[in-house]
C-alpha positions as MATLAB code, in Angstrom:
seq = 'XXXXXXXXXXXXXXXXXXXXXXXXXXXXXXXXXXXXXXXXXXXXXXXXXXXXXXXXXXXXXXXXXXXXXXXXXXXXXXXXXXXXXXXXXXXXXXXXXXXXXXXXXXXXXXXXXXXXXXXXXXXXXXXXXXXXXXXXXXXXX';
ca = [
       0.000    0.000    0.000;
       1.608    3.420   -0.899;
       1.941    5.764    1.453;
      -0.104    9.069    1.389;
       0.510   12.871    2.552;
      -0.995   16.223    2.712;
       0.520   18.803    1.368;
      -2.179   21.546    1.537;
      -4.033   23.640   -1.484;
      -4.216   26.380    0.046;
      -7.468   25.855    1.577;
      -8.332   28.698    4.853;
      -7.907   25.593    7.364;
      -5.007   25.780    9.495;
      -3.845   23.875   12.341;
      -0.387   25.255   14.994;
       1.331   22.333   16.388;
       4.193   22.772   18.914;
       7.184   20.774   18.967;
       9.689   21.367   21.853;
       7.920   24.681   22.568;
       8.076   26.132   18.681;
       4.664   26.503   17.097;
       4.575   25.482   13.405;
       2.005   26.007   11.026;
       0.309   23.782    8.681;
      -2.726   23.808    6.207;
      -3.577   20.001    7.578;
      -6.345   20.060   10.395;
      -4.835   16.715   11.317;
      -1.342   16.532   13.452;
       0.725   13.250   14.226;
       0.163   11.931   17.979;
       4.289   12.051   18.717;
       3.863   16.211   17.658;
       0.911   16.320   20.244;
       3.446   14.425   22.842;
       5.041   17.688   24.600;
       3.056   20.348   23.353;
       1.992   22.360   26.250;
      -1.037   22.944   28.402;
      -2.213   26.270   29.865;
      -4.979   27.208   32.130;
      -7.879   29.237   31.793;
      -6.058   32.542   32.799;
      -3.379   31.253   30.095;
      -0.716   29.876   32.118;
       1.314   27.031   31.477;
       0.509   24.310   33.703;
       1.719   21.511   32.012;
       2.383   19.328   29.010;
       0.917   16.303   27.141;
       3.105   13.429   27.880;
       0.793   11.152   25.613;
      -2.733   10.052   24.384;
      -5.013    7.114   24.834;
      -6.787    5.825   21.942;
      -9.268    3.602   21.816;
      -8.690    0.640   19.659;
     -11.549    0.249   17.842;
     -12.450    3.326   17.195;
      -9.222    4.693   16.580;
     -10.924    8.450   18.723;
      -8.458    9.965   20.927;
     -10.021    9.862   25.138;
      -7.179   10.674   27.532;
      -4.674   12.968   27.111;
      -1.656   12.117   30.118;
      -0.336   15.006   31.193;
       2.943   16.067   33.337;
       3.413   19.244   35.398;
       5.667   19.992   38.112;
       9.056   18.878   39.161;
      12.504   20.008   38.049;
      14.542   18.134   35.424;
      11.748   15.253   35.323;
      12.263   14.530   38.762;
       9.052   15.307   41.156;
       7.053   15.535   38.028;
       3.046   14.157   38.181;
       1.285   12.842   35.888;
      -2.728   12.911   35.344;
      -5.227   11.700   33.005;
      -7.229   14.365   31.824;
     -10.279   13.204   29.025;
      -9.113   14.702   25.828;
     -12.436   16.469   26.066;
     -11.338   19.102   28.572;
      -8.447   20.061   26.041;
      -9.061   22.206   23.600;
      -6.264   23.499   20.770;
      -5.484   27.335   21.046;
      -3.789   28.114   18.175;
      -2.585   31.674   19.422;
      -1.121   29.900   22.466;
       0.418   26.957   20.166;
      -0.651   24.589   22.998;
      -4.236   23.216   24.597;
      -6.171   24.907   27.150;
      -8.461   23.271   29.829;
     -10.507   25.258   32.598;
      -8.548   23.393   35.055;
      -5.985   24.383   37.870;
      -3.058   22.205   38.686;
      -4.757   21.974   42.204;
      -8.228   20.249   40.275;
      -5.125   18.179   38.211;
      -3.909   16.759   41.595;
      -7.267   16.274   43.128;
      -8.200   13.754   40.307;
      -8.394   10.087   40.330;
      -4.909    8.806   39.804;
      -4.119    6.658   36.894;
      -1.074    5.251   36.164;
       1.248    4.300   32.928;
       0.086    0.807   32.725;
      -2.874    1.073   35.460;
      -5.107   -1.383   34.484;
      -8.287    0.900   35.868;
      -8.987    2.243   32.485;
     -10.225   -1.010   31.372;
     -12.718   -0.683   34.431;
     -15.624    1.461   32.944;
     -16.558    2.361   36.978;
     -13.302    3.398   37.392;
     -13.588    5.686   34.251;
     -17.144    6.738   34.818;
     -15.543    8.387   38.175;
     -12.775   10.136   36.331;
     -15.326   11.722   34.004;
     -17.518   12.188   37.014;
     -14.866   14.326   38.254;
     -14.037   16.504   35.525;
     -18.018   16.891   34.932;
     -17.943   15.825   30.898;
     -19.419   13.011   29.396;
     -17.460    9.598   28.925;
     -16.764    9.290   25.493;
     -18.025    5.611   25.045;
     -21.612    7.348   25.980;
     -24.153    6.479   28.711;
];
């Protein structure tokens, strides 16, 4: 199977990506996950407060859910790490990064999740993290 790529015609749609802090532009509303891996987060009053340290798809459907993401710590040590539903993230292409409503503070108050925690095959376990960021699981009801 060859392999296929956008290049862009020039179409009005454009997408920033960061990559090691530097926003790029492209006319491709898509982005690859391992550009979304580092981009940063800010809060609502536009401060950093993190960065995406990956995504969780789900298999079937192939639809982003979780974004994992780090704040804190110096150097990588002392550094967190919380699942956020990729539905609290939104792209803010002025900012080159995602915003979310929440505070570091609602980040560390969240049900903890970690790499290889086998709760996010428990949909209870799930329905509670949604529960606590008050949006909608994205499996539905």
């Amino acid at each position: 199977m060859a392999a296929s790529t956008f290049t862009g015609t020039g179409d009005t749609t454009r997408m920033s990506g960061t990559t090691g802090g530097t926003a790029t532009t492209s006319p491709n509303p898509l982005i690859e996950s391992d550009r979304v891996e580092g981009t940063s987060v800010y809060g609502a009053d536009n401060s950093h407060i993190g960065t995406i340290e990956r995504l969780m798809i789900e298999k079937v459907s192939g639809q982003v859910t979780y974004a994992v993401v780090t704040f804190g710590g110096f150097l990588g040590l002392g550094e967190e790490s919380f699942t956020v539903p990729w539905g609290k993230l939104t792209y803010d292409t002025d900012l080159g990064g995602y915003k979310t409503d929440l505070s570091p503070d609602q980040l560390r108050g969240a049900p903890a999740f970690g790499r290889g925690d086998t709760g996010l095959s428990d949909r209870d376990r799930e329905r509670e993290l949604h529960s606590y960021y008050g949006v909608s699981p994205y499996w539905g009801l």
